[in-house]
C-alpha positions as CSV (number, residue, x, y, z in Angstrom):
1,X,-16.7,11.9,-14.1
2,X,-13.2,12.5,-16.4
3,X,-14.1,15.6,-17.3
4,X,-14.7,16.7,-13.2
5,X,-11.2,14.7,-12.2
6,X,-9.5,16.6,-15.1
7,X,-11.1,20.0,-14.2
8,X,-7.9,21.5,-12.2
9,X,-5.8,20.7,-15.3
10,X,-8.1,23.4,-17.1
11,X,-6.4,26.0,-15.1
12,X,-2.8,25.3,-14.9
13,X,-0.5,23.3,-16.5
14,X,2.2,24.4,-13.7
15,X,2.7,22.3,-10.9
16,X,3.4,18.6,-10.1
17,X,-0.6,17.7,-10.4
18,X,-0.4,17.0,-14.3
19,X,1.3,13.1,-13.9
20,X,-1.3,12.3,-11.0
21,X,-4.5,14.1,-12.3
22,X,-4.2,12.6,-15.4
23,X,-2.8,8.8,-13.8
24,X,-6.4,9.2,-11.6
25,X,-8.3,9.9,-15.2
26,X,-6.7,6.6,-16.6
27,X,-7.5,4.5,-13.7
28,X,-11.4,5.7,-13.9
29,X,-11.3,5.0,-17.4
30,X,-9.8,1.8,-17.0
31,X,-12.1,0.6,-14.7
32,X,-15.6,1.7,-16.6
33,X,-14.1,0.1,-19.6
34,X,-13.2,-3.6,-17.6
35,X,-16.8,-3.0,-16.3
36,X,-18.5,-3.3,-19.6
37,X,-19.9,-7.1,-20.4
38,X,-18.7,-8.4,-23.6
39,X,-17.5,-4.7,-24.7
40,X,-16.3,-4.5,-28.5
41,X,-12.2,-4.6,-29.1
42,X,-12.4,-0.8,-30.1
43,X,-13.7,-0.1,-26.8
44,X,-10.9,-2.5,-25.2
45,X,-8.5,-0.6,-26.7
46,X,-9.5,2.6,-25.4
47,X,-9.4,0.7,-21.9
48,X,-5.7,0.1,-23.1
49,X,-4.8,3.8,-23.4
50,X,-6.5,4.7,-20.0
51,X,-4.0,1.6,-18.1
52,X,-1.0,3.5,-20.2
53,X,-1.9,6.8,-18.4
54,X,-1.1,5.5,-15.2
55,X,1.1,2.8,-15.5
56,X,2.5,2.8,-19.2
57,X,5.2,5.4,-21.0
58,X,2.4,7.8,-21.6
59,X,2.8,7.4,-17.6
60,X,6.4,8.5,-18.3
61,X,6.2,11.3,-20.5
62,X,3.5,13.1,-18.5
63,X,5.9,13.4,-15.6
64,X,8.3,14.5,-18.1
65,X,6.0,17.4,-19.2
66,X,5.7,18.5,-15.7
67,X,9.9,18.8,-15.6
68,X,9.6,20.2,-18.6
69,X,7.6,23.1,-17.2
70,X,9.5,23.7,-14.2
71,X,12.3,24.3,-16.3
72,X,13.9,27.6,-17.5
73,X,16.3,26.0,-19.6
74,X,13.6,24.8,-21.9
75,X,12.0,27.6,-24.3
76,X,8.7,29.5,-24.4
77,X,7.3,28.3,-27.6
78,X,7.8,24.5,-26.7
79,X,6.2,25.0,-23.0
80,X,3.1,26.2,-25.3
81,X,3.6,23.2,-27.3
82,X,3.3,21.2,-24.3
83,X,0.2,23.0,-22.8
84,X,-2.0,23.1,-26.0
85,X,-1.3,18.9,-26.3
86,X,-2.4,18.6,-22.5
87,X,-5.3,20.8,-23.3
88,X,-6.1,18.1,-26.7
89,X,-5.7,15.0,-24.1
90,X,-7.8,16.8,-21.7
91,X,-11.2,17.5,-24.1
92,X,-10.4,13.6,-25.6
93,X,-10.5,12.1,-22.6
94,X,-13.8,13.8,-21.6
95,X,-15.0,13.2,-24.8
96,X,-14.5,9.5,-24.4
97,X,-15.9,9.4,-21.1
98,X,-19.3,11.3,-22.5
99,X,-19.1,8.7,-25.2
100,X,-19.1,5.6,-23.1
101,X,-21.8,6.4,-21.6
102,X,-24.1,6.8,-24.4
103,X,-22.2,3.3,-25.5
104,X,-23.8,2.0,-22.5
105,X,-26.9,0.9,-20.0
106,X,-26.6,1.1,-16.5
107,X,-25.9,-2.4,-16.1
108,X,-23.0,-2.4,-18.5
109,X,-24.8,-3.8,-21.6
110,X,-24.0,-2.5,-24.9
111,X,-26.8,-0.3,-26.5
112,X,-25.9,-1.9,-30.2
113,X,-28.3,-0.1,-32.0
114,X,-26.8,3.2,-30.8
115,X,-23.1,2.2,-30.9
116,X,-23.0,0.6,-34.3
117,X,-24.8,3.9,-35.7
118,X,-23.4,7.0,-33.8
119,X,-21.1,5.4,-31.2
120,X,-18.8,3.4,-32.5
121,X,-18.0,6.2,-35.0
122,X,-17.1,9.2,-32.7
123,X,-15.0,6.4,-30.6
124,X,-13.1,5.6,-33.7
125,X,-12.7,9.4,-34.5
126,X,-11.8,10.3,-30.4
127,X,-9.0,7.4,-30.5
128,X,-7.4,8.7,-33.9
129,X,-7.5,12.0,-32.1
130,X,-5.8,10.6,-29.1
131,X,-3.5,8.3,-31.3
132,X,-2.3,11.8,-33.0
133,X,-1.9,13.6,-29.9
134,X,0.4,10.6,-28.4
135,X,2.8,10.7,-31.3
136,X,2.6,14.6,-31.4
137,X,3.7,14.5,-27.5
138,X,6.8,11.8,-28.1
139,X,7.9,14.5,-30.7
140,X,7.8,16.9,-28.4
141,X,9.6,15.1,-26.0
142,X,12.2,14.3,-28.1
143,X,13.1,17.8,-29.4
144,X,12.9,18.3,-25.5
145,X,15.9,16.0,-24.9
146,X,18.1,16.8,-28.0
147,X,17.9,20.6,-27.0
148,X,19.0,19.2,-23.8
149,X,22.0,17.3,-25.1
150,X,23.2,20.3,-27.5
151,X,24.9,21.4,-24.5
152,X,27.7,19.1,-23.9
153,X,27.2,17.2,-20.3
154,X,30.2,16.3,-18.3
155,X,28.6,13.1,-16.9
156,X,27.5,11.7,-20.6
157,X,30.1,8.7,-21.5
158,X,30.7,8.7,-24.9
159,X,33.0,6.2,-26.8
160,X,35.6,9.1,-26.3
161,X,35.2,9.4,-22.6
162,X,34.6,5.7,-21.6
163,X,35.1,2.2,-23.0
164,X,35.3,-1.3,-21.6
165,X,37.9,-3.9,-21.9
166,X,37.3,-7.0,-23.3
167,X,37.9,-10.2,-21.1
168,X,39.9,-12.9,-22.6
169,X,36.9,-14.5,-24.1
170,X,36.2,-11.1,-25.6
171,X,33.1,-10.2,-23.3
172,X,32.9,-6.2,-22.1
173,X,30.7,-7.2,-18.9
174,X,30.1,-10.2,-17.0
175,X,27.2,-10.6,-14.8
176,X,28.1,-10.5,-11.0
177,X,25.3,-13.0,-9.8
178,X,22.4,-14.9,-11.6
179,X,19.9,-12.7,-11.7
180,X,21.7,-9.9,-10.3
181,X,21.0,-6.1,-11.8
182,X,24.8,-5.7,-11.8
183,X,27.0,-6.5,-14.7
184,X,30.9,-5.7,-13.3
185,X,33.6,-4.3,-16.0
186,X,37.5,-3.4,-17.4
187,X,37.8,-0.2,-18.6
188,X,39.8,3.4,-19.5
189,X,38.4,6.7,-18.5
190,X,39.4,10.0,-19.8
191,X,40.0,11.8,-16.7
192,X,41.5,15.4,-16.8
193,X,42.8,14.8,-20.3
194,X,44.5,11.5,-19.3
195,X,43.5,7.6,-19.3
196,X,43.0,5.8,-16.8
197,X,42.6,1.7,-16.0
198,X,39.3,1.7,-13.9
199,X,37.1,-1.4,-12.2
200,X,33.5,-0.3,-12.7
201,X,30.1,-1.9,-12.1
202,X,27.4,-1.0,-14.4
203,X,23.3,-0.9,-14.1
204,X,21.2,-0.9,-17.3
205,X,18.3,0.7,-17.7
206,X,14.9,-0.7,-19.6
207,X,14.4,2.9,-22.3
208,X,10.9,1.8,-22.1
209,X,10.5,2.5,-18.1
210,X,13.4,4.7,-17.5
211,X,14.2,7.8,-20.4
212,X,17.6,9.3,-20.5
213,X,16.3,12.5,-18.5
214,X,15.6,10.6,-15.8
215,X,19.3,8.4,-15.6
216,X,20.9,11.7,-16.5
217,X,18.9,13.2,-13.2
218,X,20.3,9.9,-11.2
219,X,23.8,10.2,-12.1
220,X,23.7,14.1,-11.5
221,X,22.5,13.9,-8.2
222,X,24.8,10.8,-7.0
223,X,28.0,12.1,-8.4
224,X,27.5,15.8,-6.6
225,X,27.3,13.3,-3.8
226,X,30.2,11.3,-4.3
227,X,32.6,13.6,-5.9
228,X,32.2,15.5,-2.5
229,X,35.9,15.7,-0.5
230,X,34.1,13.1,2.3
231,X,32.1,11.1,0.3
232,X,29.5,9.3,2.9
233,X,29.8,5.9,3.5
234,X,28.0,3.2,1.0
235,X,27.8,5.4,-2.1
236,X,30.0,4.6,-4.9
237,X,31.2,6.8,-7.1
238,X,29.3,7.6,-10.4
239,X,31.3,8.4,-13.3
240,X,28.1,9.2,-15.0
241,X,25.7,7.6,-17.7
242,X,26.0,6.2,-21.4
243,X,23.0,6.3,-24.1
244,X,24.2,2.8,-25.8
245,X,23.3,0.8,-23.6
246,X,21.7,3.4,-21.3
247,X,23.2,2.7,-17.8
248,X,24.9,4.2,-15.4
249,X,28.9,3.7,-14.2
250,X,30.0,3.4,-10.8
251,X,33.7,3.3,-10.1
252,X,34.6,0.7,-7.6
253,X,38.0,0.6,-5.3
254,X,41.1,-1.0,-7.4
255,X,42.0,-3.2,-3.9
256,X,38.8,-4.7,-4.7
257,X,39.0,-8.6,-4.4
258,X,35.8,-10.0,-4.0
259,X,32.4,-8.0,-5.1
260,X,28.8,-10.1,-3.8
261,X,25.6,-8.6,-2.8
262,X,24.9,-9.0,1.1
263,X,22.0,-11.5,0.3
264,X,24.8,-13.9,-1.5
265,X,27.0,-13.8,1.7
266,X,24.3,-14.5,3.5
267,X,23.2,-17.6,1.6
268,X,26.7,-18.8,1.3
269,X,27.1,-18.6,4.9
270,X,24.3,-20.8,5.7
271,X,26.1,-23.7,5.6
272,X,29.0,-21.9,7.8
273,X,26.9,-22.3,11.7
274,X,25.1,-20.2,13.6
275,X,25.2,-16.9,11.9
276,X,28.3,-18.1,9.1
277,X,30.3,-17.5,11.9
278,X,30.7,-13.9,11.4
279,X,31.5,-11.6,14.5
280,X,28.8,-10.0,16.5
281,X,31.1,-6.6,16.6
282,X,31.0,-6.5,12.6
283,X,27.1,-7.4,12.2
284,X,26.5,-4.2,14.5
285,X,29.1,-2.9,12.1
286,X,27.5,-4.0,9.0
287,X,23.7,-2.8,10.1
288,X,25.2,0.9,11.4
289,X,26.8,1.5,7.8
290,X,24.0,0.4,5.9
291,X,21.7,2.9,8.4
292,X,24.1,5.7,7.6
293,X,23.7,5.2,3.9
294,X,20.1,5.5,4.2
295,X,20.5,9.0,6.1
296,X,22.6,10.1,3.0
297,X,20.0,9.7,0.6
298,X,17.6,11.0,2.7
299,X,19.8,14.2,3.0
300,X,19.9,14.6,-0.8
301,X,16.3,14.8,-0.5
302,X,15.9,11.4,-2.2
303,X,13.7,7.9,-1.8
304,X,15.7,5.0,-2.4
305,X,12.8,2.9,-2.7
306,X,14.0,-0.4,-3.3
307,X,16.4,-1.8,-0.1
308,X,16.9,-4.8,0.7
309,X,20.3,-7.3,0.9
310,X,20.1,-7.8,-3.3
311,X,20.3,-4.0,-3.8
312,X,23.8,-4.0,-1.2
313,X,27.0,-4.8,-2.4
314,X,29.7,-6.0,-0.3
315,X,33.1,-5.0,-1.4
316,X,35.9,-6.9,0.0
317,X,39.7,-5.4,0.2
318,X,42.8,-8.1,0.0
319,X,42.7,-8.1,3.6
320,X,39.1,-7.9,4.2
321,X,37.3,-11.0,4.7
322,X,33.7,-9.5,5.6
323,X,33.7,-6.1,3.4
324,X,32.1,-2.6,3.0
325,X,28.5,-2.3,2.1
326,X,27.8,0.0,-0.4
327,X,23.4,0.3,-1.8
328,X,23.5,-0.1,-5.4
329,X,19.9,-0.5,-7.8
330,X,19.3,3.3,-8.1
331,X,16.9,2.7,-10.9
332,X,14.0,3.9,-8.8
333,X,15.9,7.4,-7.0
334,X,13.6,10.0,-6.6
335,X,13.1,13.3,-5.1
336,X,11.1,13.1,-1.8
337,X,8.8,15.7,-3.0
338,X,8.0,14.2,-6.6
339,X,5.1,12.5,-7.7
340,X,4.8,9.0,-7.0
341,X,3.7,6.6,-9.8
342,X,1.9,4.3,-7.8
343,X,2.8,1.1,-10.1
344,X,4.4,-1.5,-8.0
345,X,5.4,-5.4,-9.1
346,X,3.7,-8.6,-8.0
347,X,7.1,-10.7,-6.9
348,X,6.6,-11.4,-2.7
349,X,10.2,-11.7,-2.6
350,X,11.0,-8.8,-3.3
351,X,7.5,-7.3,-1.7
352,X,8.6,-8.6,1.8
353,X,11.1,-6.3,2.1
354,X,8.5,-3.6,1.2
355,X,5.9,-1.6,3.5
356,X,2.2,-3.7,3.3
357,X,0.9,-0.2,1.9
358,X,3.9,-0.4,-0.6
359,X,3.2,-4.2,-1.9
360,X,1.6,-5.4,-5.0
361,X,1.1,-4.2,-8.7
362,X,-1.2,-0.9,-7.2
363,X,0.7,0.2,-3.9
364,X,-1.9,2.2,-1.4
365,X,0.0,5.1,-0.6
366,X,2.7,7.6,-2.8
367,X,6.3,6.5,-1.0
368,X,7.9,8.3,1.6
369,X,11.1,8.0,3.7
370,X,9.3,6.3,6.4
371,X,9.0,3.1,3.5
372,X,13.0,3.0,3.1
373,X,13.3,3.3,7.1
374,X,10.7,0.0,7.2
375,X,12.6,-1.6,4.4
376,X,15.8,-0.7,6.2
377,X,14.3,-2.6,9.8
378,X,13.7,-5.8,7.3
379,X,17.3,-6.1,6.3
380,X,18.3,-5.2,9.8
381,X,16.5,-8.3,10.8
382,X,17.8,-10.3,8.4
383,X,21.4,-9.3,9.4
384,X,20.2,-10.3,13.0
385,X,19.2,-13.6,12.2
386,X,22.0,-13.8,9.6
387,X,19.3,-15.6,7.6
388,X,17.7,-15.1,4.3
389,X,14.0,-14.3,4.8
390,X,13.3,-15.9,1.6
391,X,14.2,-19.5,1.7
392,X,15.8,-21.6,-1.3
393,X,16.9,-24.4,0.3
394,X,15.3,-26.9,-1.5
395,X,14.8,-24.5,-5.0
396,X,11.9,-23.7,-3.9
397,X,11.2,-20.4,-2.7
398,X,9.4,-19.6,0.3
399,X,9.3,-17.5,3.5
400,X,11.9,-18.9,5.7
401,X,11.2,-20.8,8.5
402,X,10.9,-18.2,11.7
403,X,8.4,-16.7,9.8
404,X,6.3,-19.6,9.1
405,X,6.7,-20.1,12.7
406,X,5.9,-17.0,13.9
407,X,2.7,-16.7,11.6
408,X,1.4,-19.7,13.6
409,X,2.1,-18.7,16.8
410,X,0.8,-15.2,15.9
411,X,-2.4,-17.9,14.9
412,X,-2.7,-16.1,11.8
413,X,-3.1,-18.7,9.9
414,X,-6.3,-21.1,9.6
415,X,-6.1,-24.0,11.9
416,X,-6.9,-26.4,8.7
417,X,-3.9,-25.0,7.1
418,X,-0.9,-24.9,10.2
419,X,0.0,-28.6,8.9
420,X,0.5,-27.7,5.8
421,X,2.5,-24.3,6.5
422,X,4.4,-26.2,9.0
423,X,5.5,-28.5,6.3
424,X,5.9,-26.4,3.8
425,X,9.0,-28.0,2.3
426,X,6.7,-31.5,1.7
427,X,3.7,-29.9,0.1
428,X,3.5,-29.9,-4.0
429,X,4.0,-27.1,-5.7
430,X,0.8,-25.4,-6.8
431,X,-0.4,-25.6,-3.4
432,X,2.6,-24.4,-2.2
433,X,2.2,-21.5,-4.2
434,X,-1.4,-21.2,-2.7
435,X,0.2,-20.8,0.6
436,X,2.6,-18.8,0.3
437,X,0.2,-16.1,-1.0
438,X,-1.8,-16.4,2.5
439,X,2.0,-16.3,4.2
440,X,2.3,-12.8,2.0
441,X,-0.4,-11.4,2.5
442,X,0.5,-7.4,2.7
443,X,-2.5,-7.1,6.2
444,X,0.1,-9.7,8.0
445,X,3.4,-9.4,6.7
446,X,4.3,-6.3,9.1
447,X,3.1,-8.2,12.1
448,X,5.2,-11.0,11.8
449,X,8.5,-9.0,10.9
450,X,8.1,-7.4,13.9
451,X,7.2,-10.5,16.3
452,X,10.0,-12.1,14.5
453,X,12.3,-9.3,15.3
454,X,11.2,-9.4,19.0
455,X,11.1,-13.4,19.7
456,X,14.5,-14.4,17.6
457,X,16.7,-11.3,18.1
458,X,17.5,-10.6,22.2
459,X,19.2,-13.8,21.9
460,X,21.4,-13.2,19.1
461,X,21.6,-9.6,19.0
462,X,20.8,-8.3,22.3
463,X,17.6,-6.0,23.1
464,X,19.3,-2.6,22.1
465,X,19.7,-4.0,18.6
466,X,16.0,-5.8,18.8
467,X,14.9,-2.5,19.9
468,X,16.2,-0.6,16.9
469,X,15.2,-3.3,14.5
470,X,11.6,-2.7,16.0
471,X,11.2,0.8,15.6
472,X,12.2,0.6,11.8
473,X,9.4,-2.0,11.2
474,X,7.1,0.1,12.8
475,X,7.7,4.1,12.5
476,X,5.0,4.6,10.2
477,X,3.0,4.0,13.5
478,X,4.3,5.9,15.9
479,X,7.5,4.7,16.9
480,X,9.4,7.9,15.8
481,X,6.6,10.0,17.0
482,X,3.9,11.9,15.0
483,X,3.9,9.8,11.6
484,X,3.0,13.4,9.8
485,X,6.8,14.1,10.0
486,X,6.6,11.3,6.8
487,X,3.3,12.4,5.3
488,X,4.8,16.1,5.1
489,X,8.2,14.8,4.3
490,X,10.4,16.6,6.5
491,X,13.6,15.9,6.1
492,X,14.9,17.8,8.9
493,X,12.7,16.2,11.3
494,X,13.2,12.5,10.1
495,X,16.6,12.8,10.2
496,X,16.9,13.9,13.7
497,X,14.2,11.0,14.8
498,X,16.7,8.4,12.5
499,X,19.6,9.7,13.8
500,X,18.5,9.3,17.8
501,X,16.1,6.2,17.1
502,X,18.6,4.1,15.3
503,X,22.1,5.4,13.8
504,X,23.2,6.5,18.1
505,X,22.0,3.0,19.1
506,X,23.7,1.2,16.4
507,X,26.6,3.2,17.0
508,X,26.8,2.5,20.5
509,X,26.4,-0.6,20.3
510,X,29.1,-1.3,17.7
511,X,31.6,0.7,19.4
512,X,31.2,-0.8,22.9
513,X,32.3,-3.5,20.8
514,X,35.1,-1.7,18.5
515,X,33.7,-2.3,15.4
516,X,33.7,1.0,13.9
517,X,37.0,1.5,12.3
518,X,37.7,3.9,9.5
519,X,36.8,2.0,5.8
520,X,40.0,0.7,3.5
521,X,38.1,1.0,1.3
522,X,36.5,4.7,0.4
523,X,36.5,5.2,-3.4
């Protein structure tokens, strides 16, 4: 079965299908492996290398390879390099496959008289072979990426180019919330030949998930953006990346008083009344800059993948009291076109932000814009309730109360269990934990957004704004029309759907209400 899924790689290395062909392989081996009763560690092991194909830094490198390939830049003899070590993991991995089966019965039993005197033998040779040809690719890869950096890169921030300045308890950074991805900075820049005193904000990246190709692609494509004479709203400006630590350097507006992530604000305000008091004129405001943000990536022919009112930071001027949003967390920027990894998380609170086909540690379905525009519609409702969909109140997360509330009234919830989900707050915690899993599940968690956006908003928000919130939450079924326009990724024809579905609504609705005035604060 390998050696079939891994039959197209036997005629091309070109092309994106490397990553995903040989992810697929890893998965199949994976699962034969976990399949086997009582298998031997050796065999574990090779289990092991098969999860690291599609979900590990083998994952990583692959994707790397197919980069690699595409590019000009990179020479002849090491593209050959690359194809004869594809062509070694290709025959390994059918060779392990053939192996296994010999290993075992149908039923999954070890045959031990053949395994301890043929199989285990050519499995121990195979996973040498494989061992060698993994430490023969990360050679490979780095000789890749230090021919890359022989030529000098303008967005590379070297100790010469950048450096922070220590606080008066001598720290470089300090952390801008707890548990927040964003450390905030002092520093000098050298800029044109000259210093300069810049405010930054920095976000690191983990080497093992995120290689300095893939930053140095990041910070490439959002300082094109925001280097541009009109820089779009809610993009700071990238200075560019450093290797120690690797992260990369936004430049945020000197006026600058107060920097917190729209999910902070919203918290704090809880305790402020009905919606912390803010203005209706700069929630529609707040909701139609955030929406244009979203069509800016999308015209870079990117996925944000990750939004939601952690990833948005709210910078306030002197004068400002409510701020400028600006989408931050670029960690998982992509091109719309590229291969998807298809490795997600298991945290709900940050999975109910996501698309139910996006959720979990093995999302469905590779991303596509239609997941930011759904994520988008979740933080639109939240900005419409002015609430936090996950609640804390008590240090205890759950799913706030409207959609507890809504999940019963949907009745999608067992009748044995409504007393408990109603009082939530009361119950201990393991079975609180038990309940909030049924709350998450990814088959439900669309319909209640949306019932929640329709019951709670026309109230608060009006119907234009419910309306808009709707189609977000639901255009992967219909609501901007024929949902192929996200399967094929056309960027031309989601943007015109996202610019007449929700940026004119939003628009209208915050300048019958004269809320859209020109930002103090553009970097």
């Amino acid at each position: 079965m390998a050696e079939l899924i891994l039959a197209p790689i036997a005629l091309s290395l070109a092309g994106p299908s490397i990553a995903l062909t040989f992810a697929e392989a890893g998965r199949y081996i994976k699962a034969k492996v976990d399949q086997y009763k009582n298998a031997p560690s050796m065999i574990i092991n090779i289990g092991t290398f098969g999860y690291e194909l599609y979900s590990g830094q083998l994952s990583q490198s692959l994707e790397l390879v197919n980069w690699a390939y595409s590019q000009d830049s990179i020479d002849v003899t090491v593209k050959d390099m690359l194809e004869d070590q594809i062509e070694q993991l290709r025959l390994g991995l059918a060779s392990v496959d053939r192996e296994l089966d010999k290993c075992f019965d149908e039923c999954g039993v070890l045959k031990r008289s053949y395994f301890l005197t043929r199989g285990s033998r050519h499995l121990k040779a195979t996973r040498k072979e494989l061992e060698q040809w993994q430490q023969s690719l990360f050679r490979t890869i780095s000789l890749i990426e230090m021919s890359q950096r022989i030529v000098p890169d303008p967005l590379l921030l070297t100790a010469t180019k950048f450096k922070t300045t220590p606080d008066l308890d001598g720290n470089d950074y300090h952390i801008l919330e707890a548990g927040s991805h964003i450390k905030c900075a002092k520093g000098q820049i050298l800029d044109d030949g000259l210093l300069r005193e810049v405010s930054v904000i920095t976000e690191q990246k983990h080497k093992m998930t995120t290689g300095i190709t893939e930053v140095k692609e990041i910070a490439t494509c959002l300082s094109s953006q925001s280097g541009r004479t009109a820089a779009p709203r809610g993009v700071l400006k990238c200075l560019g990346y450093r290797e120690e630590p690797l992260e990369l350097v936004f430049e945020i507006p000197n006026e600058s008083s107060k920097l917190r992530t729209l999910g902070n604000l919203i918290q704090a305000d809880l305790s402020q009344g009905h919606a912390g008091r803010r203005p209706l004129d700069y929630r529609y405001c707040l909701a139609h800059q955030i929406s244009e943000t979203v069509l800016s990536i999308h015209t870079l022919n990117r996925v944000h993948k990750n939004i939601r009112p952690d990833t948005i930071l709210m910078i306030c001027a002197q004068s400002q009291d409510f701020g400028t949003p600006y989408m931050t967390d670029w960690t998982m920027l992509r091109k719309i076109n590229a291969p998807s990894s298809m490795v997600g998380e298991n945290d709900w609170q940050k999975d109910i932000y996501r698309h139910p086909r996006r959720q979990g540690l093995q999302p469905e379905t590779r991303y596509n814009m239609g997941h930011d525009i759904y994520s988008l519609g979740v933080c639109l409702l939240s900005i419409g309730l002015w609430k936090p969909l996950v609640d804390s109140s008590d240090g205890v997360l759950r799913p706030c109360e409207e959609y507890r509330e809504t999940a019963l009234r949907l009745k999608l919830i067992r009748p044995e269990e409504t007393d408990k989900i109603r009082n939530l707050p009361l119950v201990n915690g393991v079975e609180k934990m038990r309940l909030v899993k049924i709350l998450m599940k990814p088959t439900i968690t669309d319909v209640i957004l949306s019932s929640m956006a329709e019951y709670y908003l026309p109230s608060q928000m009006g119907l234009g704004f419910t309306k808009t919130v709707v189609n977000c939450l639901r255009c992967l079924n219909g609501s901007f029309g024929d949902v192929k326009i996200f399967e094929d990724n056309s960027k031309q024809a989601v943007g015109v759907k996202f610019n007449e579905i929700v940026l004119q609504p939003l628009s209208q609705l915050a300048g019958l209400m004269g809320a859209i005035p020109e930002s103090s604060l553009e970097p």
